[in-house]
Backbone as a chain_set.jsonl record, in Angstrom:
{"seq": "XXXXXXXXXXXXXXXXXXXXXXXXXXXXXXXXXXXXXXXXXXXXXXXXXXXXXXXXXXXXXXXXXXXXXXXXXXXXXXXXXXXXXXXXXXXXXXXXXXXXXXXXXXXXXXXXXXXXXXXXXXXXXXXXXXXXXXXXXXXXXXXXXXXXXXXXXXXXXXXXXXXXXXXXXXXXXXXXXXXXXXXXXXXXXXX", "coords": {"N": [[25.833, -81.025, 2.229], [27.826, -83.91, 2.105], [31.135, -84.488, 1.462], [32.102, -87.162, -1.207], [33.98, -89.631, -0.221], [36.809, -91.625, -2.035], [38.215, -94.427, -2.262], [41.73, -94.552, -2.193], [45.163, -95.242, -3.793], [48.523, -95.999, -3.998], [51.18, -93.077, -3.859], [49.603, -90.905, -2.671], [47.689, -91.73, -1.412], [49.233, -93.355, 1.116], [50.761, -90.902, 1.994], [48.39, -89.986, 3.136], [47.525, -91.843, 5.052], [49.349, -91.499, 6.464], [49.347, -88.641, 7.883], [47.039, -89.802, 9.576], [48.163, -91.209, 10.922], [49.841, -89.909, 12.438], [48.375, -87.795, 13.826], [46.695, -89.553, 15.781], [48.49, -90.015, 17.256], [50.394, -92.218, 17.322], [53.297, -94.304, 17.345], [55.66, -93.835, 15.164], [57.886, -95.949, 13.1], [60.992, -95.205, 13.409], [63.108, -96.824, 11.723], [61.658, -98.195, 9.297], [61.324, -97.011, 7.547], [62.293, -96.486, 3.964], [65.34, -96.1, 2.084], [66.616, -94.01, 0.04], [68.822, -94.889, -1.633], [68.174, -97.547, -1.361], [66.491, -97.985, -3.443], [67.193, -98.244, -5.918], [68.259, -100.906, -6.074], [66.312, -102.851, -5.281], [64.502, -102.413, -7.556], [65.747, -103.273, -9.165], [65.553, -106.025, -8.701], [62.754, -106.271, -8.956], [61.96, -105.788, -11.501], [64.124, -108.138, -12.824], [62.61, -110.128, -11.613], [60.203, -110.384, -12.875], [60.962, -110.046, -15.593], [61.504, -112.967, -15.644], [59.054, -113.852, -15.132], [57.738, -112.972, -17.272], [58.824, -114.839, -19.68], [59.672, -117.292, -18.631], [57.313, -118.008, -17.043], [55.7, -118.486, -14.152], [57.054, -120.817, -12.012], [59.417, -119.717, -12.815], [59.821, -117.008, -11.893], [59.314, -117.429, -9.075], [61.632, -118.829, -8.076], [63.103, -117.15, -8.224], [62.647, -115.287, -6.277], [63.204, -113.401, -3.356], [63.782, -114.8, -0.127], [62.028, -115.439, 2.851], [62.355, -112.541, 4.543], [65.011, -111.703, 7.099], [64.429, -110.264, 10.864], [65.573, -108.146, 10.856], [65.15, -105.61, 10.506], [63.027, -104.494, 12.954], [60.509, -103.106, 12.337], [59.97, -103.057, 9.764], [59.299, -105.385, 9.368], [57.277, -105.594, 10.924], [53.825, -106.077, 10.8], [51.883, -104.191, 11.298], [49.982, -101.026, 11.171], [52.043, -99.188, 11.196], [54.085, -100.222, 10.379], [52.824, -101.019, 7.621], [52.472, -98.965, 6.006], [55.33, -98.08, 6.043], [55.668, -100.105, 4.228], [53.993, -99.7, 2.15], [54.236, -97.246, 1.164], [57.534, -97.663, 0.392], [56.821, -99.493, -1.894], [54.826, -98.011, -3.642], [57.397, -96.194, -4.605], [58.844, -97.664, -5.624], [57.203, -99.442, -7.412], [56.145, -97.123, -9.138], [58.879, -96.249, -10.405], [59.62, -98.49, -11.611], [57.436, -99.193, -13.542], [57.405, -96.924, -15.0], [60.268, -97.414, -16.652], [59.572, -100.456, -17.818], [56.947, -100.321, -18.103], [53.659, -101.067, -17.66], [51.812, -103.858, -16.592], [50.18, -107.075, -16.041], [48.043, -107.92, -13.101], [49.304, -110.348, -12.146], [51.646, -110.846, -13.01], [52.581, -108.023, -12.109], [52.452, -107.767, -9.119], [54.03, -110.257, -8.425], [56.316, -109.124, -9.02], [56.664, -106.973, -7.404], [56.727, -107.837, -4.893], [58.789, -109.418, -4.509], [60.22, -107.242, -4.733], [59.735, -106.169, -1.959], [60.608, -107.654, -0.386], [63.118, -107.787, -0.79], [64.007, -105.415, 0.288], [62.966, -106.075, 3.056], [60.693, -106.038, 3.809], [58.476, -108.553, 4.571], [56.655, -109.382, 2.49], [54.017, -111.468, 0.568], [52.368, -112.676, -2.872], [49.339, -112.651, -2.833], [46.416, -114.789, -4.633], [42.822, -114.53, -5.217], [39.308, -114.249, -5.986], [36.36, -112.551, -7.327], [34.116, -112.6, -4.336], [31.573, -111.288, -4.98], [30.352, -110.758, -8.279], [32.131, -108.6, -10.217], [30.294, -105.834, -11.225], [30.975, -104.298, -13.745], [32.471, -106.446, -15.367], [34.983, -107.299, -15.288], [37.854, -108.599, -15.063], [38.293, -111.73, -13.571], [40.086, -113.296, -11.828], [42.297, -111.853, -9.353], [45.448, -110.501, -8.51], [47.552, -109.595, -5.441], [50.144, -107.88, -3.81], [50.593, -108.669, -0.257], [50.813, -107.593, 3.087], [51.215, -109.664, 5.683], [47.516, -109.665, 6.381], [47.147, -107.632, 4.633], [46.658, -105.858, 1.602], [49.236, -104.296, 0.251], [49.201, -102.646, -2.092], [47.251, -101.088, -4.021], [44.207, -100.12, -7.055], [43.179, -96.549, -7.972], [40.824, -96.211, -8.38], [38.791, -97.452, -7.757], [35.753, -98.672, -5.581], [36.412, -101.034, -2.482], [36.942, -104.874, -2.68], [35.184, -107.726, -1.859], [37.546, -110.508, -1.713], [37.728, -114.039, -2.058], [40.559, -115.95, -1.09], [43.145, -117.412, -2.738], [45.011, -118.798, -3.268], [48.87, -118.051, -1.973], [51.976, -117.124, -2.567], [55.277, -116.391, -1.677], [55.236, -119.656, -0.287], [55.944, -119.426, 2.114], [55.236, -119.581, 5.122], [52.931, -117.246, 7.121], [53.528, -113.561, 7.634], [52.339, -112.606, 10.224], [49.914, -113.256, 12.814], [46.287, -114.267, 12.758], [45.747, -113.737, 10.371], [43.71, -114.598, 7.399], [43.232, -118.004, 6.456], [44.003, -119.808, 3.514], [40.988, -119.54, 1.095], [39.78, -117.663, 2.807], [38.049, -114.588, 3.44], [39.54, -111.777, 1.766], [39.342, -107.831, 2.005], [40.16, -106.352, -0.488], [41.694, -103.418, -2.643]], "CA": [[26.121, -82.17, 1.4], [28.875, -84.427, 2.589], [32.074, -84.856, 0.213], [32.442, -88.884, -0.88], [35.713, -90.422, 0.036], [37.106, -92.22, -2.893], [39.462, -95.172, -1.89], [43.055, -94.292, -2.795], [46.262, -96.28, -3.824], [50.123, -95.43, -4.181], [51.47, -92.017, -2.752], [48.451, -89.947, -1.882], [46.906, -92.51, 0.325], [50.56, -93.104, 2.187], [50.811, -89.874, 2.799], [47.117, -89.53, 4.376], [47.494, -93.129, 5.903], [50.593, -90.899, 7.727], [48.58, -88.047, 8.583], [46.181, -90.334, 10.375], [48.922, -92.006, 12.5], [50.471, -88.619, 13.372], [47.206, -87.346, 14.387], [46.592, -90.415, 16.639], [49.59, -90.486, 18.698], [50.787, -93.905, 17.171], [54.963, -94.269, 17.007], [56.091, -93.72, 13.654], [59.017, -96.335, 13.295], [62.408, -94.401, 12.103], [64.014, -97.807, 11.153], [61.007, -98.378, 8.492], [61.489, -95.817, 5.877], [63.258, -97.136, 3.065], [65.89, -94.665, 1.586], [66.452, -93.635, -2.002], [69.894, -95.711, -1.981], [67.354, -99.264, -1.131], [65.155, -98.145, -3.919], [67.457, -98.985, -7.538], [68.592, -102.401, -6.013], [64.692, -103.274, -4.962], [63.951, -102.168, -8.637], [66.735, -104.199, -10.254], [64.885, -107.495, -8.309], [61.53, -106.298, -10.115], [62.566, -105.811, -13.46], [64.537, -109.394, -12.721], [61.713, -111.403, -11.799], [59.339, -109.394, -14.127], [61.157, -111.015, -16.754], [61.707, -114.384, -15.334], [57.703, -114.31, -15.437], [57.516, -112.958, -18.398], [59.355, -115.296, -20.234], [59.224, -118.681, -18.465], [56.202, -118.229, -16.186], [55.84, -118.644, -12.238], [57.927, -121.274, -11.554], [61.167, -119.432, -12.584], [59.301, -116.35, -10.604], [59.339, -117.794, -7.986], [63.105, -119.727, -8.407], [63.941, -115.832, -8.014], [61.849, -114.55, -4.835], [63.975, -113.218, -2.551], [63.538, -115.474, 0.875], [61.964, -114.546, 3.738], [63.414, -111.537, 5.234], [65.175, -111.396, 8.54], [64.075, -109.261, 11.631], [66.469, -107.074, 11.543], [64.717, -104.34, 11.148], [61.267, -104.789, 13.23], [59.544, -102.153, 12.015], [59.68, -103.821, 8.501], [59.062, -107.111, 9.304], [56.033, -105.996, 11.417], [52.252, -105.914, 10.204], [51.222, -103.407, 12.199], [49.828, -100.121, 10.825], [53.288, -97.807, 11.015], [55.262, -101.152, 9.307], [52.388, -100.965, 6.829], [52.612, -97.555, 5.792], [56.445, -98.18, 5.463], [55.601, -101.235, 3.125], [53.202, -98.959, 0.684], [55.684, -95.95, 0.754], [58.598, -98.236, -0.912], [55.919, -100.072, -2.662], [54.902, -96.65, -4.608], [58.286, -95.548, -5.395], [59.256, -99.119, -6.63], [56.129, -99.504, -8.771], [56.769, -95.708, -10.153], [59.712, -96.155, -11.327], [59.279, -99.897, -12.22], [56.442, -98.607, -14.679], [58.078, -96.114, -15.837], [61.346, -98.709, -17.04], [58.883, -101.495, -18.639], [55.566, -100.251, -18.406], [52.438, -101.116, -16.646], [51.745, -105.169, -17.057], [48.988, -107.447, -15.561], [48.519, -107.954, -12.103], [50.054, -111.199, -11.363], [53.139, -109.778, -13.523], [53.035, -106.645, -10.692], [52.792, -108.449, -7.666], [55.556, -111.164, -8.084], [57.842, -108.736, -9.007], [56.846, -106.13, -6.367], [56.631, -108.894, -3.766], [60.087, -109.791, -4.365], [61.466, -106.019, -4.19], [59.72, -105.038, -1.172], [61.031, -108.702, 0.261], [64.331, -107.656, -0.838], [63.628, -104.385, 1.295], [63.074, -106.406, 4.194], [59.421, -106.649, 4.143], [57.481, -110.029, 4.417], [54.989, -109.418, 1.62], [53.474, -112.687, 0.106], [51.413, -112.21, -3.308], [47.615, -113.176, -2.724], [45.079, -115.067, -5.705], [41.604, -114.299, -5.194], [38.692, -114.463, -6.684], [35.677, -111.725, -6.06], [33.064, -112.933, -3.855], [30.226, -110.718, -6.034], [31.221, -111.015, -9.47], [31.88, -107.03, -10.77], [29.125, -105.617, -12.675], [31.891, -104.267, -14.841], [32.537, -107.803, -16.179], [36.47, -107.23, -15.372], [38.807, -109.74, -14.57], [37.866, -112.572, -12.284], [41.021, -113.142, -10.833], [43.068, -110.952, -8.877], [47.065, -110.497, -7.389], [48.235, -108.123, -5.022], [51.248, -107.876, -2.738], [50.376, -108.33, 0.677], [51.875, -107.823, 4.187], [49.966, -110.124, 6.246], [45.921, -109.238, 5.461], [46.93, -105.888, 4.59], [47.273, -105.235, 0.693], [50.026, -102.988, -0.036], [48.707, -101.693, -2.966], [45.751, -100.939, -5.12], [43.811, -99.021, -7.545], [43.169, -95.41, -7.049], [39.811, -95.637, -8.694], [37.795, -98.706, -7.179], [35.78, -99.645, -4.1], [37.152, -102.464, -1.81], [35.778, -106.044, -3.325], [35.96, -108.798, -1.211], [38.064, -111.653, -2.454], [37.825, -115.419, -1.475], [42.069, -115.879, -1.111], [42.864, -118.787, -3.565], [46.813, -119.097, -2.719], [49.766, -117.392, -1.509], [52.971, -117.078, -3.263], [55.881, -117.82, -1.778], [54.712, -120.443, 0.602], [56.434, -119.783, 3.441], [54.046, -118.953, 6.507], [52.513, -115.621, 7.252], [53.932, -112.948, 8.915], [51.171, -112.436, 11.176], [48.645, -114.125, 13.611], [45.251, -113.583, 12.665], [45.476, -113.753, 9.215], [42.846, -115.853, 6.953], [43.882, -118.873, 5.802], [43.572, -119.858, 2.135], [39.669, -119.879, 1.534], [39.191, -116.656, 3.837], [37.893, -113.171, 2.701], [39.461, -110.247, 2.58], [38.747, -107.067, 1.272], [41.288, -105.553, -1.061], [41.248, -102.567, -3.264]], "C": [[27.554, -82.62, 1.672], [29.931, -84.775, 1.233], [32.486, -86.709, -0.055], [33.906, -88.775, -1.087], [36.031, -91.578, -1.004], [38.634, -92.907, -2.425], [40.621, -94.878, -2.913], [44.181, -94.877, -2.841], [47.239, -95.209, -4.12], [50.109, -94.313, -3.309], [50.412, -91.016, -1.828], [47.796, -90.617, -0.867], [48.049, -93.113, 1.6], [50.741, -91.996, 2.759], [49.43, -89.163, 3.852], [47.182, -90.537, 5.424], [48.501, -92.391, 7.185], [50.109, -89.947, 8.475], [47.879, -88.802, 9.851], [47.052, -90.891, 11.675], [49.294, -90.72, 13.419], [49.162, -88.376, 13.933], [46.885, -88.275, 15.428], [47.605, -90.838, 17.471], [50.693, -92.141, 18.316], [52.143, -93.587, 17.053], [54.52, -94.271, 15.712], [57.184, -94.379, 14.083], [59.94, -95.491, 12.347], [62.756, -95.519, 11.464], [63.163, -98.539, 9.783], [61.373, -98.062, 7.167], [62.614, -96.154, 4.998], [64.285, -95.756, 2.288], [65.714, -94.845, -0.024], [67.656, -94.415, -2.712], [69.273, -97.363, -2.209], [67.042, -99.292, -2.363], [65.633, -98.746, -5.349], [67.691, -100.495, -7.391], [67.482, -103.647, -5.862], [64.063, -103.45, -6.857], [64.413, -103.276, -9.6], [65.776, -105.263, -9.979], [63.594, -107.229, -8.945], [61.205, -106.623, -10.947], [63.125, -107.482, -14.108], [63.535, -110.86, -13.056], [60.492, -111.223, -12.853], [59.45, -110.214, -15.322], [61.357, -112.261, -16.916], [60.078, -114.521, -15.633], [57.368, -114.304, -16.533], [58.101, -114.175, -19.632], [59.401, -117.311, -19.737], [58.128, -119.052, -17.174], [56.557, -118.49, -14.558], [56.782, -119.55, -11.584], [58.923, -120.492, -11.791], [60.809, -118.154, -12.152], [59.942, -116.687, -9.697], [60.686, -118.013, -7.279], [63.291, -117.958, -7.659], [63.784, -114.875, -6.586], [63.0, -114.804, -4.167], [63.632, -114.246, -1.228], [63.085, -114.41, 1.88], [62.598, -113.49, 4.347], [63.475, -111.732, 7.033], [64.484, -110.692, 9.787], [64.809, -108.273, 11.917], [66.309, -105.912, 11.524], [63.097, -104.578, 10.973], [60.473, -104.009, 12.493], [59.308, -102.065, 10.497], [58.875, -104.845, 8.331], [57.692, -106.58, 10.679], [54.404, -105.614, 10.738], [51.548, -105.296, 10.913], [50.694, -102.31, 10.719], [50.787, -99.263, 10.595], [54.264, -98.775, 10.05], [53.806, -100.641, 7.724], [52.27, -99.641, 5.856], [54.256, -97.694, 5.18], [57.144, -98.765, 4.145], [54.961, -100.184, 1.664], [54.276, -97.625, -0.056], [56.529, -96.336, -0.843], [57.819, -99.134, -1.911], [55.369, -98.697, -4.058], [55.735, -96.347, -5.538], [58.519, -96.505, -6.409], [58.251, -99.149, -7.848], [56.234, -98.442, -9.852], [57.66, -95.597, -10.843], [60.33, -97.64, -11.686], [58.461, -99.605, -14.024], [57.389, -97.975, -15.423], [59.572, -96.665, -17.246], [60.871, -99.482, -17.703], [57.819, -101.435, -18.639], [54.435, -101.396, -17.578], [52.08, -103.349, -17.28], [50.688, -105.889, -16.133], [49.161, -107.676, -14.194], [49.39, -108.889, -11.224], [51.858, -111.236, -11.718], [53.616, -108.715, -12.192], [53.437, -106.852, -9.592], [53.43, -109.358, -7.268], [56.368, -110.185, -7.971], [57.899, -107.48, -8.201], [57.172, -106.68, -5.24], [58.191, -108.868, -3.293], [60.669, -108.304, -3.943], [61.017, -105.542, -2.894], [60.031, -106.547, -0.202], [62.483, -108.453, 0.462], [64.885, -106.326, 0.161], [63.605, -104.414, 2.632], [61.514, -107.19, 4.745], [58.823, -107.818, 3.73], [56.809, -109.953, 3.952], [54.979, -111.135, 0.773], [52.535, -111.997, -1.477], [50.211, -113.124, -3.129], [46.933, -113.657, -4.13], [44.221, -114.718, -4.958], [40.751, -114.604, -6.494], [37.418, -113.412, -5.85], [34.542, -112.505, -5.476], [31.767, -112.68, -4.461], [31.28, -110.527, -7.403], [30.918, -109.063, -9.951], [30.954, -106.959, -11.753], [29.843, -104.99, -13.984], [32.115, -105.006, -15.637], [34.161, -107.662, -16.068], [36.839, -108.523, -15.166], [37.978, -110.484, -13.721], [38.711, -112.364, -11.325], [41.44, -112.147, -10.681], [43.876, -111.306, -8.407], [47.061, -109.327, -6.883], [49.082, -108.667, -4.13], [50.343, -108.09, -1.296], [51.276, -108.88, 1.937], [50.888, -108.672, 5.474], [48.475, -109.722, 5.846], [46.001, -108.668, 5.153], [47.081, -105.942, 3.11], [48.051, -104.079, 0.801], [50.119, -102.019, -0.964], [47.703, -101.638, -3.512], [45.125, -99.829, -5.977], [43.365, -97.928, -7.055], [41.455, -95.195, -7.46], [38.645, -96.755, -8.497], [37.188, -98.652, -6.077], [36.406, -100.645, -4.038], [36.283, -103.344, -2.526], [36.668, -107.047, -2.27], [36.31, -109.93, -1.725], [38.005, -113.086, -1.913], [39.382, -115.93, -2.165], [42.085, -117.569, -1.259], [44.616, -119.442, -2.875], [47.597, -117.709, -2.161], [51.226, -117.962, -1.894], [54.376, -116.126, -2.175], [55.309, -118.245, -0.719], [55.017, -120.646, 1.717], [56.393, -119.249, 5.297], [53.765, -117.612, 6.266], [52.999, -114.96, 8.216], [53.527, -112.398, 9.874], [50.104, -113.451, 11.758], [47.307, -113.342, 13.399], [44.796, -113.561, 11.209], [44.574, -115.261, 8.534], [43.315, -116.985, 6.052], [43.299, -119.128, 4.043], [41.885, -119.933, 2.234], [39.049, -118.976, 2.16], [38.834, -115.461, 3.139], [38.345, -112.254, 3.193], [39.01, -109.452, 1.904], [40.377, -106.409, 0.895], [40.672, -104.615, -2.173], [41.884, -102.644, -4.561]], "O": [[28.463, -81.808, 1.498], [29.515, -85.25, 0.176], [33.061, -87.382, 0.8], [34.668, -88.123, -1.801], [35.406, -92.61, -0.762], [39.721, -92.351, -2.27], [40.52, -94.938, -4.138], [44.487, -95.221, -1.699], [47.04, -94.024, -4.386], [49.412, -94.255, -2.296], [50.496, -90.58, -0.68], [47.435, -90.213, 0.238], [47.72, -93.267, 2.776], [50.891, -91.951, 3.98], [49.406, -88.341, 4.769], [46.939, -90.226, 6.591], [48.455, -92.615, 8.395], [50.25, -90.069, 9.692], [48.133, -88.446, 11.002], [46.783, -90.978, 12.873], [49.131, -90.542, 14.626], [49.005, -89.179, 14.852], [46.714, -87.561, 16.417], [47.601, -91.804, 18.233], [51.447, -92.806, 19.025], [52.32, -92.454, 16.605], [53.428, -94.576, 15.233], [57.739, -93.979, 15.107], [59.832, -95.181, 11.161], [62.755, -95.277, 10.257], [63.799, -99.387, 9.157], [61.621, -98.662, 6.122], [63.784, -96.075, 5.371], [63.838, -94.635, 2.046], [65.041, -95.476, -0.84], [67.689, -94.626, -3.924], [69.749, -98.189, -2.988], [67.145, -100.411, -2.865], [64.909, -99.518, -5.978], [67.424, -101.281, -8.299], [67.597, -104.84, -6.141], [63.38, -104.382, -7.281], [63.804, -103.927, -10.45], [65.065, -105.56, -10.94], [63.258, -108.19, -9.638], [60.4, -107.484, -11.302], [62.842, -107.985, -15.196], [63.5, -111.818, -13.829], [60.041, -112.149, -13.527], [58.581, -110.846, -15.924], [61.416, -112.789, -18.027], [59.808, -115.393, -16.459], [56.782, -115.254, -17.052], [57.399, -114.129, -20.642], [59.185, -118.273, -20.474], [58.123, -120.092, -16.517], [57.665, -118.645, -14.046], [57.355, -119.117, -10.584], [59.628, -120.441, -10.783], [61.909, -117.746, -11.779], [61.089, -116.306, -9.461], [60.929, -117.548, -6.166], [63.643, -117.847, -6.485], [64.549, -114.064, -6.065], [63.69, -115.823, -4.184], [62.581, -114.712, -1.668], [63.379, -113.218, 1.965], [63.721, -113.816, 4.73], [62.59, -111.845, 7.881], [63.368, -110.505, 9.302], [64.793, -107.604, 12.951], [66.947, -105.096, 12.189], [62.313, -104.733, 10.037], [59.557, -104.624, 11.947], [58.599, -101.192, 9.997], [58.038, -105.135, 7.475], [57.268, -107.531, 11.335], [54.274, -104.539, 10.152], [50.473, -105.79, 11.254], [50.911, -102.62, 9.548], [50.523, -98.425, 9.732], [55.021, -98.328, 9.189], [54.205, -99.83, 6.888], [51.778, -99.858, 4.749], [54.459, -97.45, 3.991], [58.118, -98.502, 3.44], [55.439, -100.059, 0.537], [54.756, -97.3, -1.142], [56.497, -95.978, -2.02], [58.499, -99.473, -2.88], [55.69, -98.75, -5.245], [55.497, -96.197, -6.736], [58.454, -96.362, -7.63], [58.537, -98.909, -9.021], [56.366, -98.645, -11.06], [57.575, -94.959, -11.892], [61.509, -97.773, -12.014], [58.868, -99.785, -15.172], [58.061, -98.454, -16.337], [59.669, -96.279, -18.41], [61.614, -99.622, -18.675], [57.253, -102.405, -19.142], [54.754, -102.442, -17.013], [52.248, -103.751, -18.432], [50.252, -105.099, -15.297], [50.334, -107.683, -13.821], [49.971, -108.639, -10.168], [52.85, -111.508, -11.041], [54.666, -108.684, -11.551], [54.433, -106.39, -9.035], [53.599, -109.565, -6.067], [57.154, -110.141, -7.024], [58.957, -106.851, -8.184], [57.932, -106.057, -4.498], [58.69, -108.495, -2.231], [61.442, -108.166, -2.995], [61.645, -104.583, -2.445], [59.541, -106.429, 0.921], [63.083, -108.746, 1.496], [66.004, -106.301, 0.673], [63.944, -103.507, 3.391], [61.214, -108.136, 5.474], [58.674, -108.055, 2.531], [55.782, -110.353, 4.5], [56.01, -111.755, 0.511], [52.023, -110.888, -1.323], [50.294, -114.336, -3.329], [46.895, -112.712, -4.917], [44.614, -114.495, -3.813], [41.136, -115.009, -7.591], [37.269, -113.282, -4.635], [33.941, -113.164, -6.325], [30.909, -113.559, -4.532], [32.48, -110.266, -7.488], [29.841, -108.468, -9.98], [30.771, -107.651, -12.754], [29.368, -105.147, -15.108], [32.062, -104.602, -16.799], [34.659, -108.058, -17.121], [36.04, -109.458, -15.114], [37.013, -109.961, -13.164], [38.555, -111.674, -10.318], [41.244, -111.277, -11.53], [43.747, -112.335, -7.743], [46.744, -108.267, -7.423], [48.89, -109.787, -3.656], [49.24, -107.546, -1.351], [52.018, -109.858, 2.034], [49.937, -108.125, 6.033], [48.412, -109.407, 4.658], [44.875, -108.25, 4.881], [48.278, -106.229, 3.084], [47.672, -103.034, 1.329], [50.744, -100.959, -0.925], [47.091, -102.686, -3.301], [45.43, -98.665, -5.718], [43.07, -97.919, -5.86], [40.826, -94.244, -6.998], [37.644, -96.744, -9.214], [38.01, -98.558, -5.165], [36.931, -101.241, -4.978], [35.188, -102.996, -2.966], [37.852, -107.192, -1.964], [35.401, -110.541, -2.287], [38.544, -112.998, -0.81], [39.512, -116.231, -3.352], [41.585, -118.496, -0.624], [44.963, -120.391, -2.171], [47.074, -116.61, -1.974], [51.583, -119.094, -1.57], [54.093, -114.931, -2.077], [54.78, -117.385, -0.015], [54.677, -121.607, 2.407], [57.143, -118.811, 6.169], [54.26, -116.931, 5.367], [53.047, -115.343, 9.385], [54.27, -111.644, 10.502], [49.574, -114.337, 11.087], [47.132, -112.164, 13.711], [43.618, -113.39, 10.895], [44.654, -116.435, 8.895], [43.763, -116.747, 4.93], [42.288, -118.612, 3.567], [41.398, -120.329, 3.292], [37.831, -119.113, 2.275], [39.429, -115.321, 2.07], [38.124, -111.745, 4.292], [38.224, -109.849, 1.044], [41.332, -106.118, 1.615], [39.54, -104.784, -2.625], [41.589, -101.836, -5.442]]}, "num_chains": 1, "name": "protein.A"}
């Protein structure tokens, strides 16, 4: 009898997502890994726009989003698999001790103000709308936000299958950092 694999979010699935690269030979970028000095100033921009949402909604969000980030360090700014891994990492800690500071809040609350810290980090995340393609037999939410680094979500629940979403917008508006990615209207699958 085979053991089921239960899709996993935050640290436990970073650290298997890492296994898997080591095991496959793939570079691991050094210049990725965010330190522990990045991680209160990332947090501060959270907490920042967190409350800019909270208080006068998406536009003054937004007003606050850090700008695209530079290239100055590739292995941030790329959408590969070893940048993506780098993105969820500081995405974890940030959210962990985000939560922990103001507590757990809805998702389009989470993913502005993660967006922005792991922008402020370096990485090109965008947050995603959706909507699911099969409506959950749960009866949950319709909509959905999540961070993402090109198609990739950078985060998600630890206790869901994938649902595929029909991607309504993209927050902030200023291209994708990848070729290949689906334009508004496209499905992906996020968790």
């Amino acid at each position: 009898m085979g053991r089921k694999r239960t899709p996993l979010g935050g640290r436990r699935a970073a650290l298997l997502e890492l296994r898997e690269l080591l095991l496959a030979g793939e570079p691991i970028p050094t210049d990725g890994w965010v330190s522990s000095m990045e991680i209160l100033p990332a947090v501060r921009t959270y907490l920042r726009v967190g409350a800019a949402f909270r208080r006068k909604g998406l536009p003054a969000a937004l007003e606050l989003m850090p700008p695209r980030p530079p290239a100055s360090r590739p292995a941030r700014a790329t959408p590969g698999r070893a940048g993506t891994l780098c993105a969820r990492s500081a995405a974890s800690r940030v959210l962990g001790l985000a939560r922990t500071l103001s507590g757990r809040h809805l998702c389009l609350h989470e993913s502005l103000a993660l967006c922005a810290a792991l922008r402020r980090l370096g990485f090109p995340t965008q947050v995603v709308i959706g909507y699911p393609v099969i409506e959950p037999a749960d009866g949950s939410e319709e909509l959905h936000a999540w961070p993402a680094l090109g198609d990739i979500p950078v985060t998600g629940p630890t206790d869901s299958s994938p649902v595929s979403y029909m991607e309504l917008f993209r927050y902030p508006a200023d291209g994708r950092p990848a070729e290949g990615v689906p334009s508004p209207g496209g499905v992906v699958s996020c968790r």
